[in-house]
C-alpha positions as CSV (number, residue, x, y, z in Angstrom):
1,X,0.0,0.0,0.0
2,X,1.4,3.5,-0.9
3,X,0.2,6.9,0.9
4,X,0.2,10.2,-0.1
5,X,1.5,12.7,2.2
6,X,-0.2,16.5,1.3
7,X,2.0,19.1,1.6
8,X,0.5,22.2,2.5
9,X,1.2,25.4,0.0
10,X,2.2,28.0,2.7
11,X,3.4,31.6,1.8
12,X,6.6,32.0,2.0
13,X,8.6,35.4,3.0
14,X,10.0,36.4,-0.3
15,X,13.7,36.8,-0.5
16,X,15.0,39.9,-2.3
17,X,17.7,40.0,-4.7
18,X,20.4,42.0,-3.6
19,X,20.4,44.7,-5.7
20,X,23.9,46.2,-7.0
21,X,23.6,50.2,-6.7
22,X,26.1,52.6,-4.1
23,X,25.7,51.6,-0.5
24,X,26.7,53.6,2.2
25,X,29.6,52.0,3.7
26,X,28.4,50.9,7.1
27,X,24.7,50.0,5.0
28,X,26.4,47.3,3.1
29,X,28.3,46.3,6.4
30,X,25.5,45.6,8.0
31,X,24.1,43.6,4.9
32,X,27.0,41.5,4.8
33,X,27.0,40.9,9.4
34,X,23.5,41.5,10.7
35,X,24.5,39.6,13.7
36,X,26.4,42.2,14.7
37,X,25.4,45.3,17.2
38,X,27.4,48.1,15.9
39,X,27.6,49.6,12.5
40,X,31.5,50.1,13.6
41,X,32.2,46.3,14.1
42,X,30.1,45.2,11.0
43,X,32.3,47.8,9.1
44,X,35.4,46.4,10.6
45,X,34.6,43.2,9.9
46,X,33.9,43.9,6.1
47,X,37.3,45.9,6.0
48,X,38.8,43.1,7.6
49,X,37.9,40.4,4.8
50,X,38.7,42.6,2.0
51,X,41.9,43.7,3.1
52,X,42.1,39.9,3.6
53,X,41.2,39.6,0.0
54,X,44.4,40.7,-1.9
55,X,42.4,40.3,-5.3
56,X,39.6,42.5,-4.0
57,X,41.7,44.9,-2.4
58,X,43.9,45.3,-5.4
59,X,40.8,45.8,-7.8
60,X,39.4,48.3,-5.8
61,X,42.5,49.9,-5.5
62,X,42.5,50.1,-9.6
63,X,39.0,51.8,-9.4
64,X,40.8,54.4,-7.2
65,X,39.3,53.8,-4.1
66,X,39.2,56.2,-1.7
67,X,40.0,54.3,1.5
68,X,38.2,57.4,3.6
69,X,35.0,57.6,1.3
70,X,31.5,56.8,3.1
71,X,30.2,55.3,-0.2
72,X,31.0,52.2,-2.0
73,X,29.7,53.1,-5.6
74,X,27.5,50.1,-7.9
75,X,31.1,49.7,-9.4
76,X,33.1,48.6,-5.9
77,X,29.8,46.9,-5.2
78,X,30.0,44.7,-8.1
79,X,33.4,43.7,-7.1
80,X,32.7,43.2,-3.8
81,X,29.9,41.1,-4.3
82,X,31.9,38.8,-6.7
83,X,34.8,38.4,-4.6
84,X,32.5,37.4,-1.0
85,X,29.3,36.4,-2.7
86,X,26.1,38.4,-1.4
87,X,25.4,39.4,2.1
């Protein structure tokens, strides 16, 4: 004898697409570590993993990245995101 188990068609939250546009820098931080409490340690996290990155670091540093800027533009974003993957 075989059964059929129902599944139940609930709504689901709907994940958004991370969109690729200028973020300010402490915004995308806390994309990329919600976990934690302050915009200064998510930021110091993120700076910590691209300066960890030598690729990253050097192709933002070929875009002329100002390291005292507040704003990463859709450009650094890109790279970013292809180099750790999407918050």
């Amino acid at each position: 004898m075989i059964s059929v188990i129902s599944v139940c068609h609930k709504k689901m939250p709907m994940i958004k697409e991370f969109e690729i546009r200028s973020y300010g820098k402490s915004e995308l931080a806390m994309l990329y570590f919600p976990h934690v409490k302050t915009t200064k340690g998510a930021l110091n996290n993120l700076n910590f993993w691209i300066d960890y990155n030598g690729e990253l670091r050097r192709k933002l540093r070929e875009l002329n990245f100002p390291p005292r800027a507040h704003h990463y533009t859709a450009r650094e974003v890109e790279l970013i995101v292809y180099y750790l993957g999407e918050p």
